[in-house]
N, C-alpha and C positions, 0 to 999 in steps of 0.2 A: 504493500500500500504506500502511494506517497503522500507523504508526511508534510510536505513544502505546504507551510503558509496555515499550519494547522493551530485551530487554538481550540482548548480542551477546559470546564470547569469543573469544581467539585464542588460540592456543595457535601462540607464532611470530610475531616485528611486525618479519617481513623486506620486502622492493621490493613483494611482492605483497599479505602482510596487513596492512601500513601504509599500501598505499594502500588497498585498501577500508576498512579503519579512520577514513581520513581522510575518504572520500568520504561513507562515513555520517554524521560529524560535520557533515559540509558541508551534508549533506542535512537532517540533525533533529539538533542539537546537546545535545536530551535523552535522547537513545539513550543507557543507561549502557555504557560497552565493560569489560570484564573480561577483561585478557592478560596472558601469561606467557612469558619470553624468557629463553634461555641466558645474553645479554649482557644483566646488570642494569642498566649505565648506556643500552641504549635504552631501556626501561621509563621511566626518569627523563627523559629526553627527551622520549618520547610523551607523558608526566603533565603537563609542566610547557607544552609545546605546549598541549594541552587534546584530545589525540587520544584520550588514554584515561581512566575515571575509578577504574579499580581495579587497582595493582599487583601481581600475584604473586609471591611470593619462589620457590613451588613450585608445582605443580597440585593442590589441595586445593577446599574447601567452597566458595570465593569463587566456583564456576564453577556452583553449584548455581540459581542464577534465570535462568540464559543460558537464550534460545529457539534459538538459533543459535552453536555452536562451529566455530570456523573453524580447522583443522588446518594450518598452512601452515610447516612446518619442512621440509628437504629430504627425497625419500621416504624414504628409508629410516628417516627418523627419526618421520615420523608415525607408520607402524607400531608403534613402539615404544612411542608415547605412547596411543595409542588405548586401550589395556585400560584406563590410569590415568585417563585423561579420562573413560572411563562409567561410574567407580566418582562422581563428584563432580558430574554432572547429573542432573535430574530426569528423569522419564518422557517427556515429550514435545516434549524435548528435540532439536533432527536435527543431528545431528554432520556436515561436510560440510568438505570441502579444499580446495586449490588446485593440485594435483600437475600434471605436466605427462604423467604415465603413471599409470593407472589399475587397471593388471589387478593388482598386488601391493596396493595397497589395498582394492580389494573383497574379494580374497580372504583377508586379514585379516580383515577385518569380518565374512566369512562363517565361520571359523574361531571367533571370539568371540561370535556367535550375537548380532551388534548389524546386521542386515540392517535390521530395523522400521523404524530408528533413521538410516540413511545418507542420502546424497546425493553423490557426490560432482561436484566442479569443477572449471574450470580454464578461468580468463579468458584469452582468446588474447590478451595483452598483456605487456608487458614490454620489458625494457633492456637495453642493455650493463653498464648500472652495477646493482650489486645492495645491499642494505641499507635499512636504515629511513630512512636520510639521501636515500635515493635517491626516497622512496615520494614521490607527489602525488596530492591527490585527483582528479584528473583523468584516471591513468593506462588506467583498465578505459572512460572515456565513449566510447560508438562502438563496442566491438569486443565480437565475440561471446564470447560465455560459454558454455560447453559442459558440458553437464549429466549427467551418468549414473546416475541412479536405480538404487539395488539393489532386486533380484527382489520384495522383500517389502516394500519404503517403499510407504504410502499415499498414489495418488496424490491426493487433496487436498495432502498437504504437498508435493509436487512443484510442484505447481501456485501452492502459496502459497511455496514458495522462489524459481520462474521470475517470480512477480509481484515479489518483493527486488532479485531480479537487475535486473529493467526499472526498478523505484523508484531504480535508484542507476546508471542510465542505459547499461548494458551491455545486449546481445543473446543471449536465452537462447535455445540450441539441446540439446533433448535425443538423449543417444544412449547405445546398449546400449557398456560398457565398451571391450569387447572393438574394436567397431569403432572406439572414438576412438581408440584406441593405434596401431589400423593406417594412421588416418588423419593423425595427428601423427606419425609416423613417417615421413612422404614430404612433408607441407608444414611441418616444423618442425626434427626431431632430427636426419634425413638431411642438411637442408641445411647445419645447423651443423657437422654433420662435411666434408661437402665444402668451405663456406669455410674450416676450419679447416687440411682437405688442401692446398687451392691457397696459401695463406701457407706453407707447408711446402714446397711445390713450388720456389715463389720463392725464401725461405732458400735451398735447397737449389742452385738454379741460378745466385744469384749471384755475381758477381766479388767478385775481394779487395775492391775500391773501393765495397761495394755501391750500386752503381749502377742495379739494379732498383725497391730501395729507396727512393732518392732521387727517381725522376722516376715514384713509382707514384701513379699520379692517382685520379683519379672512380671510375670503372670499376672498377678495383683495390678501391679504399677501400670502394665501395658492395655490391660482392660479397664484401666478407671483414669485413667493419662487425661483424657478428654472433659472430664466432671470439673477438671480446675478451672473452665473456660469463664466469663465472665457474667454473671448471678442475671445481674441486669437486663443483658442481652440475651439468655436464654429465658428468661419469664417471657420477654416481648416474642421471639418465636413460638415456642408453645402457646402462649396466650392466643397468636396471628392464626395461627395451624392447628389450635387443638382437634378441629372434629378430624383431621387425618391420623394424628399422634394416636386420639384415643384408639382409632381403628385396629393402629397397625401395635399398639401396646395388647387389646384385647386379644389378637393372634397370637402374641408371644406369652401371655398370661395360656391361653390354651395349651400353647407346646408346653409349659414348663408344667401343668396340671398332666400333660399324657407322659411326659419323661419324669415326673415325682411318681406317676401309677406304674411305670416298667422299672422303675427302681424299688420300689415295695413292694414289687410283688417276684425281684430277682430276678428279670425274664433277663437270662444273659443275651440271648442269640438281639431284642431288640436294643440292647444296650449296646450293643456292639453298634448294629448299624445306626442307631441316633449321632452315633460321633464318627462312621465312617462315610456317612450321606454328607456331611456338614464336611468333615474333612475335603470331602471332592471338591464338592461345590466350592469350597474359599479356597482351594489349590487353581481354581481356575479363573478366579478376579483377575482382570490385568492380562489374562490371557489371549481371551476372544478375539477373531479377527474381526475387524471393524471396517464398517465401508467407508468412513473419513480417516482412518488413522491405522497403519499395523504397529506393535508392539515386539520388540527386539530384547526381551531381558533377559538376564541369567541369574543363578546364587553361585557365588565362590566361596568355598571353605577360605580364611586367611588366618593364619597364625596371629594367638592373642599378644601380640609381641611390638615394642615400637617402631616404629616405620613400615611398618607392614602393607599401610595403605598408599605409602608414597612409594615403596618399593613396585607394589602392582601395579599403580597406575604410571608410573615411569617406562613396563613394562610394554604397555597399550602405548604408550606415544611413540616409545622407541620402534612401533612398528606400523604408525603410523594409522592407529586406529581410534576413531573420536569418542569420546565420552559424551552422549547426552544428557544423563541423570546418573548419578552415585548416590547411594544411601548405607547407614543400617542397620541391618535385621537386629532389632532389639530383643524381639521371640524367637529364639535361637531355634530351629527345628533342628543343627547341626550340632558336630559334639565342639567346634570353635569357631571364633567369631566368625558373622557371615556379613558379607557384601550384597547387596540389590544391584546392579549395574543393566540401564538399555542402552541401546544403542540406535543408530539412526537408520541404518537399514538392513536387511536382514545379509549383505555380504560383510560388512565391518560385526555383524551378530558372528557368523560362521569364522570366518576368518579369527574373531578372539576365545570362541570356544575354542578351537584346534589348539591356538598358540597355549591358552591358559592349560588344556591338559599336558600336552606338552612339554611341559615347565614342570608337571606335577601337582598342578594345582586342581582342588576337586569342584567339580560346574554339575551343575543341573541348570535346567529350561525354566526360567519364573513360570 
């Protein structure tokens, strides 16, 4: 996409519009940005960074040459701001968010008769930590971008916002609102509330000494990781989404009622397969070939040892193979630490499977 002569606002330069803020700069450093924040000393922060080049005391005229406004304050609060924000843009302007629930701001937008005018968003990324301090421009590269077009947006400009989303290295995926909401509600809001239940559970069940506490490891840490997120900001989601949460909560209250009934009553042969069905299935996230995107990943065993990950990956360059994503495996499924590594297409894939066995090193297929 080109980028010449582009001006972008925010409205909001929290974890999510700070990092796209920042990842645009990263990308074209003469993209003018133009944003506006409850907390004035982030503004000043972002300024003096070089994140943003136009401060807002308030949302007024300064937002009148944006091609693109970025609504990213919590829901309930873009709604509020939305009327005031399309008194201060031009006509062909698309106003577009970051929400992580969708049906209360389309139907805003359809209430304010700015349908022409919408897009909205919601990069599937994110932290435990929230704020501008928190933001990198790194944070959206790799992960899908979930699009929801209202009724009446042209799609040309759909099209030229999905080619934004790719230019700043995200995965656009479009969908009618309604469906995202049902579907972040079983792979997003549901699970924060259940790690949030099982840390409550724990509290709840420990000794004076808490000793649950004390020796709760991996497993513990890596399924409740997500409940530290910010109190605030998941009451306004649930609140926004509850009729889908509850749905997709009542489903999983049923599974744990039929796996508490094959646990009491010792059925081994279904106990086995309740965690060999589950096992499959979550061996194959990430996997799927997709028709916008394939997938190129591996696990490498690497020794729990220092330099171990600058030694491999000095490995891969020395032969000239790219790195797209490095991570890692916190849930060890191996007996030493493990690597997550993709790569960009599937001959730099082959090509470093070979070399890493090769070497000795042990690989399986994400």
């Amino acid at each position: 996409m080109n980028f010449d002569g582009l001006c972008i606002g925010f409205v909001g330069l929290g974890l999510i519009g700070g990092s796209i803020a920042k990842t645009v700069k990263r990308i074209n450093p003469t993209v003018k940005i133009v944003a506006y924040n409850r907390t004035y000393s982030v503004l000043e922060s972002a300024k003096e960074e070089g994140c943003i080049d136009v401060i807002c005391h308030e949302i007024d005229d300064s937002f009148n040459e944006c091609d693109y406004v970025f609504m990213c304050m919590p829901v309930n609060y873009n709604a509020e701001y939305l009327e005031i924000i399309s008194q201060h843009i031009k006509k062909d302007c698309i106003i577009t968010d970051v929400g992580s629930v969708k049906t209360q701001i389309h139907e805003t937008i359809i209430k304010l008769g700015l349908e022409e005018r919408f897009i909205g968003g919601h990069p599937m990324a994110g932290s435990e930590k929230t704020g501008y301090e928190a933001a990198t421009d790194r944070l959206i590269e790799n992960a899908y971008y979930l699009i929801t077009p209202s009724s009446r947006v042209d799609d040309a400009a759909v099209r030229k916002f999905s080619n934004f989303v790719k230019s700043i290295g995200a995965i656009p995926l479009v969908l009618d609102y309604r469906e995202h909401d049902y579907y972040v509600s079983a792979i997003s809001h549901a699970p924060h509330v259940i790690a949030a239940s099982l840390v409550h559970v724990v509290k709840e069940s420990d000794d004076e000494n808490q000793t649950m506490k004390t020796i709760a490891a991996g497993g513990f840490k890596d399924t409740t990781r997500i409940s530290a997120g910010s109190p605030i900001m998941w009451q306004q989601i649930c609140m926004s989404n509850s009729e889908n949460v509850c749905k997709v909560l009542g489903k999983y209250i049923d599974v744990l009622n039929n796996v508490k009934k094959i646990f009491e009553e010792k059925d081994s042969d279904k106990i086995y397969n309740f965690f060999d069905e589950a096992r499959e299935y979550r061996s194959k996230i990430g996997r799927q070939k997709k028709n916008y995107q394939d997938s190129y990943a591996l696990y490498c065993d690497i020794a729990d040892e220092t330099g171990a990950i600058a030694i491999f990956a000095t490995l891969l360059a020395a032969n000239q193979i790219s790195i797209k994503n490095i991570g890692i495996v916190h849930n060890r499924e191996f007996e030493q630490g493990v690597l997550h590594v993709e790569f960009y297409n599937l001959h730099e894939f082959n090509k470093a499977f070979e070399l890493l066995e090769e070497k000795g090193y042990s690989v399986k297929q994400a």
